[in-house]
N, C-alpha and C positions, 0 to 999 in steps of 0.2 A: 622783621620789619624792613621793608625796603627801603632801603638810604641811600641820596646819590649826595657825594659831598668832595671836596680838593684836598686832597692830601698831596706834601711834599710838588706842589703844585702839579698835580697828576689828578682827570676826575674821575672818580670810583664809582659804582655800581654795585651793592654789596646786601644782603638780605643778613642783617644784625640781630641780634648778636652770634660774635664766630669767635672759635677758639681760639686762648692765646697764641697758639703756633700760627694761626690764622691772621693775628695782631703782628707776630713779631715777623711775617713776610709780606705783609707790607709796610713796614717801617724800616725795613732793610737793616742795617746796625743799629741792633737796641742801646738805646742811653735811657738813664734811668729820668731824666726829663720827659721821656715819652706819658709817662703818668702823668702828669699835672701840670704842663706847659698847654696853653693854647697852639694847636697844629695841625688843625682840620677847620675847613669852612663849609656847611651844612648847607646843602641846595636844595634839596627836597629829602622830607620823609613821609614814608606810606600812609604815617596818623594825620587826618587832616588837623585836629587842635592842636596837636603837638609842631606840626608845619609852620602853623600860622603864626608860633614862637619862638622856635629857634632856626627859622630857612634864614640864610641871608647871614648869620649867625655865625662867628669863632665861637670854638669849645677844643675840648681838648677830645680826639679819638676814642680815648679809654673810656672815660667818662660817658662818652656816649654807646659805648658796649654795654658799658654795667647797666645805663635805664632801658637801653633795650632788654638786657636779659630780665627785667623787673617786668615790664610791659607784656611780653612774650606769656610769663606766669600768673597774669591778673586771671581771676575769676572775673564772670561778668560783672557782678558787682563793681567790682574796684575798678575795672578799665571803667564804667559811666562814672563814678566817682573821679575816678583821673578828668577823664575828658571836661568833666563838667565843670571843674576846679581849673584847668589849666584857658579853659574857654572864657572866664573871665579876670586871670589874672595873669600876671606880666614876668617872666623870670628873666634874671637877671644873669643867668646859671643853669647850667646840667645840673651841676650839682643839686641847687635849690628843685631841680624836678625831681632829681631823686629822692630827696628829703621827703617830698612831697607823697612818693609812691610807698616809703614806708610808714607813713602814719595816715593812712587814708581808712583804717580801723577809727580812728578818732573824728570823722566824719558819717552824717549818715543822709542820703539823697531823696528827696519828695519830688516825683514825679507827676504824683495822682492829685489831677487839679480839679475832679469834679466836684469837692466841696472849697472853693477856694473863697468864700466870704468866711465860714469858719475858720479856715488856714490863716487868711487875714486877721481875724480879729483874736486868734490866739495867740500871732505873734507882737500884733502894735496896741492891743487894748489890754486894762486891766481894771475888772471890774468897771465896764462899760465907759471907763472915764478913760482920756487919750494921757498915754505915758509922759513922763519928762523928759525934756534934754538929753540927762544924763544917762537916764533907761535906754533911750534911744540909742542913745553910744555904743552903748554894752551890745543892743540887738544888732547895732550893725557887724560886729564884730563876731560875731553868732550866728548869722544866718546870711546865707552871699545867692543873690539871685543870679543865675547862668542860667542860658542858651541852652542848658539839658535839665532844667530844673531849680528847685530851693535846695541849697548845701547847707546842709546845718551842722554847727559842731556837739558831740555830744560830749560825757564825762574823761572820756578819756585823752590825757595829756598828750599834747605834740611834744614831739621830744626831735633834739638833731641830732639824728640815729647817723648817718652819714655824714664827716668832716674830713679834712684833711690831714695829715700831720707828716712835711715833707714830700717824699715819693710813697707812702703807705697812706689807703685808704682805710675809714674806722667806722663800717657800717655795725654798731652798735646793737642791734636789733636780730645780728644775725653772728655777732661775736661769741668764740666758744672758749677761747684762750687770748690773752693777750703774752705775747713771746718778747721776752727782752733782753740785751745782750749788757751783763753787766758789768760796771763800771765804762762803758765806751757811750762814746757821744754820737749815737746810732738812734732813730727814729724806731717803737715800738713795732711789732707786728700784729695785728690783727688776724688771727685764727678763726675761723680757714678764709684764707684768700686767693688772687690770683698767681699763679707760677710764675708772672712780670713781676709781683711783689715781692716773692721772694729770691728772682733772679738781684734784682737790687738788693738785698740785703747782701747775699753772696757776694757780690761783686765788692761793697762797702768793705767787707769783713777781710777781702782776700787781699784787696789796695791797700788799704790803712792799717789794718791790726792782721800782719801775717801770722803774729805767737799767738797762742795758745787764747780762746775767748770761752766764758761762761755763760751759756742759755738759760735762764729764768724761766720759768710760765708762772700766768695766774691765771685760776681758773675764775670764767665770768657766768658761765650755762653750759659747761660738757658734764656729762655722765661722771659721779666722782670715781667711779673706780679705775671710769677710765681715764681719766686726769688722774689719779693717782699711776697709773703704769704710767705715761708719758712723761710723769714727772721726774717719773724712777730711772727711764731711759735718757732726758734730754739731753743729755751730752755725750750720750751713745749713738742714738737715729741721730739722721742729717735732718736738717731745720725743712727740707721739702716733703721728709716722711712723716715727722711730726704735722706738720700742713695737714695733708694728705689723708692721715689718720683722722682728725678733725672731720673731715669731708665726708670719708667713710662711713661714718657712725650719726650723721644726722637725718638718713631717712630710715634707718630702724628704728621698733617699736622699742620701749624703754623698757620691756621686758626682753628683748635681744640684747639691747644697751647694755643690760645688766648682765647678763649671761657670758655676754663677750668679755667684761670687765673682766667677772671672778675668773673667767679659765684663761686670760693671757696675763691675771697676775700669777696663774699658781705656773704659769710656764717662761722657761727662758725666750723669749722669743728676740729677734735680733734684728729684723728690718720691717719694711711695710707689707712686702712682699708673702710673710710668715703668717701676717696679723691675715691677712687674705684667706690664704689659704685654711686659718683657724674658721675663719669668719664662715666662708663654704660648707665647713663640718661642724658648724656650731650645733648642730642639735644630736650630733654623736656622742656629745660628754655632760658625763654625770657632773656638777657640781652641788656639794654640801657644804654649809657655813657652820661654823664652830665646831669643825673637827680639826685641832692639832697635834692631836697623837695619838697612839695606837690604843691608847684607853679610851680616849675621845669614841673611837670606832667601833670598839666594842661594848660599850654603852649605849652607842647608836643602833646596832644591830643588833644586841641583847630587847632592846625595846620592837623592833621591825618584823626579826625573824621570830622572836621566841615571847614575845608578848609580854617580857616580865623590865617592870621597872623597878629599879635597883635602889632599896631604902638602903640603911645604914649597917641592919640584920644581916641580909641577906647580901652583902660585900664578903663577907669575910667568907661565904662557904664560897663563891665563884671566880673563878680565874679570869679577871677582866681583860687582860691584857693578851692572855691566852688564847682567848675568843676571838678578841678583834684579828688577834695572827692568825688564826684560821680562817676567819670569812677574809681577809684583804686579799687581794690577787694578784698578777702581774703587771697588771693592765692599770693600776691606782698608784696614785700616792696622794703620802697627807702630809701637805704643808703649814708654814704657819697661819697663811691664807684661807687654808680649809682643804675638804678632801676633793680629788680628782678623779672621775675613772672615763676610759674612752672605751668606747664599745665595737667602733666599726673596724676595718682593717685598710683605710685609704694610707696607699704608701708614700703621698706625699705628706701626709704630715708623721712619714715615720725618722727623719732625723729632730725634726723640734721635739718629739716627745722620745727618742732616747736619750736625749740631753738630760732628761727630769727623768729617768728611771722606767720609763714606760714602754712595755714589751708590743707591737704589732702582732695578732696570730695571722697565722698564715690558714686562712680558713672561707669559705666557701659560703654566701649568702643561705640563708635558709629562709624558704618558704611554707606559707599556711594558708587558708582560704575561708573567707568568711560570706555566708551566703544570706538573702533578707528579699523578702516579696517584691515583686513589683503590681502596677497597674494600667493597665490600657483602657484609655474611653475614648471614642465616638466623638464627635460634632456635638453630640446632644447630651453628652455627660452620661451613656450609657457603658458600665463596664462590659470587654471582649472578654467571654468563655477560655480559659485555657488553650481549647484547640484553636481558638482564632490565632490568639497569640502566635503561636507556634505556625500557621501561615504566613504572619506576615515577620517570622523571625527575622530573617535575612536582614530586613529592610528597617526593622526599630534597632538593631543592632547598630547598621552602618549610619544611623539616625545619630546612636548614642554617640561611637566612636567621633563623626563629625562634628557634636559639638564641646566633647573635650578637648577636641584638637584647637578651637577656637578660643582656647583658655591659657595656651600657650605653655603650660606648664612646666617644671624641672621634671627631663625623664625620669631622674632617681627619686626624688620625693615623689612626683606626681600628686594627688590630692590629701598626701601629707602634711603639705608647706602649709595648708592652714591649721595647721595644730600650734598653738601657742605656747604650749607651757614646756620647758624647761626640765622634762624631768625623766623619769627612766623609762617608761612609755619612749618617747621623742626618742631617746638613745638607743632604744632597742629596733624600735624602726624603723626600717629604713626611707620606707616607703608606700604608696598601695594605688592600684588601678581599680578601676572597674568595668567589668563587659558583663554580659550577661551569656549565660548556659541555660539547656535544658535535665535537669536534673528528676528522674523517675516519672519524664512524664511532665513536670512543671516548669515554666518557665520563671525563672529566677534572676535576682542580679546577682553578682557574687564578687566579690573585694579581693584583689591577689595582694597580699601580703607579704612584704619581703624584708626580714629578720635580719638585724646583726644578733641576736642573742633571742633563746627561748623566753616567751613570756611566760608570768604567773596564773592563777586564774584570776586575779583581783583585776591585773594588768587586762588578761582578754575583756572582761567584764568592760573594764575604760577603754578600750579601742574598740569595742562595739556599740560605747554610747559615744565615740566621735565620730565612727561612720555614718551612724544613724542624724546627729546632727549634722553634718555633710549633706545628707540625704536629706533631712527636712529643711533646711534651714538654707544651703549653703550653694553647691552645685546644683543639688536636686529639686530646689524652689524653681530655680532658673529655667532646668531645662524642660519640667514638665508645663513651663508655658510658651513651649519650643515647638509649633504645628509641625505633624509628621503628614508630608502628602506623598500617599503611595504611587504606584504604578498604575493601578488600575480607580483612580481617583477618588480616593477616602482619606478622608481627614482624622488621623487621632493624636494624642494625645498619651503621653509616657509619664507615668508617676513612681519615681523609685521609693517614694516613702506613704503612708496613710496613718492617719490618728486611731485608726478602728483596730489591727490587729499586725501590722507591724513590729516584726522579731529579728533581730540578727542572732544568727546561728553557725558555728563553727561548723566544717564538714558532719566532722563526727555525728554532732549534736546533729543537725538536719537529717541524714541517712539514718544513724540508728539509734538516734536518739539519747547518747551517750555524753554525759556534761566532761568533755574533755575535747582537745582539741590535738590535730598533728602535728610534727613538723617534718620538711621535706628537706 
């Protein structure tokens, strides 16, 4: 949002919100006043409703970072909600517009005026006879006529998600931790916040209490496992990684949340920098819950590998403990957390995991290849003949190639990263592309596969029903409504998947027919 405003009696020109590094060079020597003192005067901003309220206007700098950065992330929706809300009412406050940007759920806007005698008499008549006074009161408090329409409130509670406390701001709504230093007469932190916020707490800690101080959290809405490790650490991480961490973990899915919880408690891990690095390779590691010892394990794999679960009988002929020492490897351990195994051989996370017992090999990716029909049609939905295909190979090839490039992807996962689940599948994979070949004659797509570890046949069986949904569902939806226009001016049409006879097939399998697959 473009804002011209005086600062330090200097006028700015500034497209908001910008980094705290961006905050704390133009304020020159941070004091922790910079938060919450009025110390800028607002001359114009780019929103005209928002202009026509705060121009002319003291507020405090920060403050006007944060609604920008809010305004910046509106859906359509919420920005006409905004506008429409602040076009007929008066703040008093940045703050109060902030407040306003997180409860704009608890609003909902009529725009559509074509029936508006029904609109009318839904909101001021009841049973054709005119409301009371006191009804009246209530409606008005209900529904606010603006310049972008009727704002009506619905069930859901305003709440003041955003208040002060001090130099620390407590946006409520978006708190994951509350961080507190005990026994000292220190203003709370709200997790995750800005690096200004927590440069003041620093500063407080380092001036006033140079001995020794105790970190608290409470957890308000982070992932608990992962509040449990930070809580395990807090007075090991510096209060910026703890932050930081916070940050990290709110745009994963709660099925990575969780993933990432179990494998950095069953590891030492020692700064932010570690948790990262874990984070990068989170789908290289096996995690299993309710394994804490080596009977645990072999109980677990007496059931997996060998199909037999263990009554009371049949304990006393088998060597439980036995077992699980044979199937466990180098690559595992089992804590009291649960069991561990990393699959791949990335040597950055090979001191965090010889810390815990865990061996890196030193070994060499392996690949596989998995092949599955395609289809080409025409303009008119008419399928090309095999030999057409193979004319215009060259050219549906660099078709395909150009629109996976446009998907951005991680080279190393490639169109793995939509694999969701957690489990030895994801760890054994490392990754998979796809191009197409001509294979006896037939043009084919074909999946490159690329192995930290040999799979099973169960396992191939599941990585050929998530190619195939890739294929119908995912990439392949997309691209086959992606027009192909050749060189010599035909229009088709690329289908990596069909409902009619659609197979994925391991080389083997495809060539000679053979239900097994290789590894390379």
């Amino acid at each position: 949002m473009k804002t011209k405003f005086i600062f330090n009696d200097v006028e700015h020109k500034v497209n908001l919100p910008i980094s705290d590094s961006e905050l704390l060079n133009l304020c020159g020597e941070f004091k922790p006043s910079f938060l919450n003192e009025e110390n800028c005067k607002v001359l114009e901003v780019e929103n005209k409703e928002l202009n026509k309220v705060i121009a002319n206007k003291n507020c405090n700098l920060y403050e006007l970072n944060i609604l920008s950065s809010l305004i910046e992330n509106f859906t359509i929706v919420e920005k006409e909600k905004f506008d429409a809300y602040i076009s007929s009412v008066t703040f008093e406050s940045v703050g109060k517009a902030i407040n306003i940007s997180l409860n704009l759920d608890g609003f909902d806007l009529i725009t559509d005026f074509k029936e508006i005698q029904k609109m009318g008499e839904k909101i001021l008549y009841n049973k054709e006879e005119k409301i009371s006074d006191e009804e009246f009161k209530i409606l008005k408090d209900k529904y606010l006529m603006t310049s972008r329409g009727v704002l009506t409130r619905n069930d859901i509670e305003l709440k003041s998600f955003y208040k002060k406390d001090k130099n620390k701001m407590f946006n409520e709504k978006q708190c994951k931790v509350i961080l507190s230093i005990e026994n000292k007469d220190i203003p709370n932190l709200y997790l995750p916040c800005s690096q200004l916020e927590v440069e003041c707490l620093n500063r407080e800690l380092k001036n006033d209490y140079n001995e020794m101080y105790t970190v608290n959290l409470e957890n308000r809405n982070l992932n608990e496992k992962i509040y449990k490790f930070l809580n395990n650490y807090a007075n090991v991480f510096s209060i910026n990684d703890i932050n930081e961490t916070t940050k990290t973990v709110i745009p994963l899915s709660s099925e990575t949340t969780n993933h990432l919880g179990n494998v950095i408690n069953c590891l030492k891990i020692r700064n932010l920098d570690e948790i990262e690095i874990v984070k990068n390779n989170l789908n290289e590691f096996e995690y299993i819950e309710n394994i804490s010892s080596i009977r645990d394990y072999g109980i677990y794999m007496l059931k997996k590998e060998e199909n037999i679960k263990l009554t009371e009988d049949l304990e006393q002929f088998i060597n439980i403990e036995g077992y699980g020492k044979m199937k466990k490897d180098n690559y595992s351990i089992i804590t009291e957390k649960g069991y561990l195994k990393y699959y791949g051989c990335n040597k950055e996370l090979e001191d965090i995991l010889n810390r815990v017992g865990i061996n890196i090999e030193n070994k060499e990716l392996k690949e596989t290849k998995i092949y599955f029909p395609i289809e080409v049609v025409d303009s008119e939905n008419y399928d090309l003949a095999n030999y057409e295909i193979e004319e215009y190979f060259d050219e549906i090839l660099e078709h395909l190639e150009n629109n996976i490039s446009k998907l951005n992807l991680d080279e190393k996962r490639g169109l793995m990263k939509g694999y969701c689940y957690y489990d030895t599948i994801n760890a054994k994979v490392l990754g998979y592309s796809i191009n197409l070949e001509v294979i006896n004659g037939e043009v084919m797509g074909g999946a490159n596969v690329k192995l930290n570890e040999e799979l099973t046949e169960k396992e191939v069986e599941k990585l050929k029903d998530e190619i195939e949904g890739e294929m119908s569902d995912g990439f392949g939806e997309m691209f086959e409504q992606r027009e192909l226009k050749t060189d010599d001016g035909n229009k088709f049409y690329v289908r990596l998947w069909n409902e009619n006879y659609w197979v994925a097939k391991t080389e083997e399998e495809f060539i000679f027919g053979e239900k097994r697959y290789s590894i390379r």
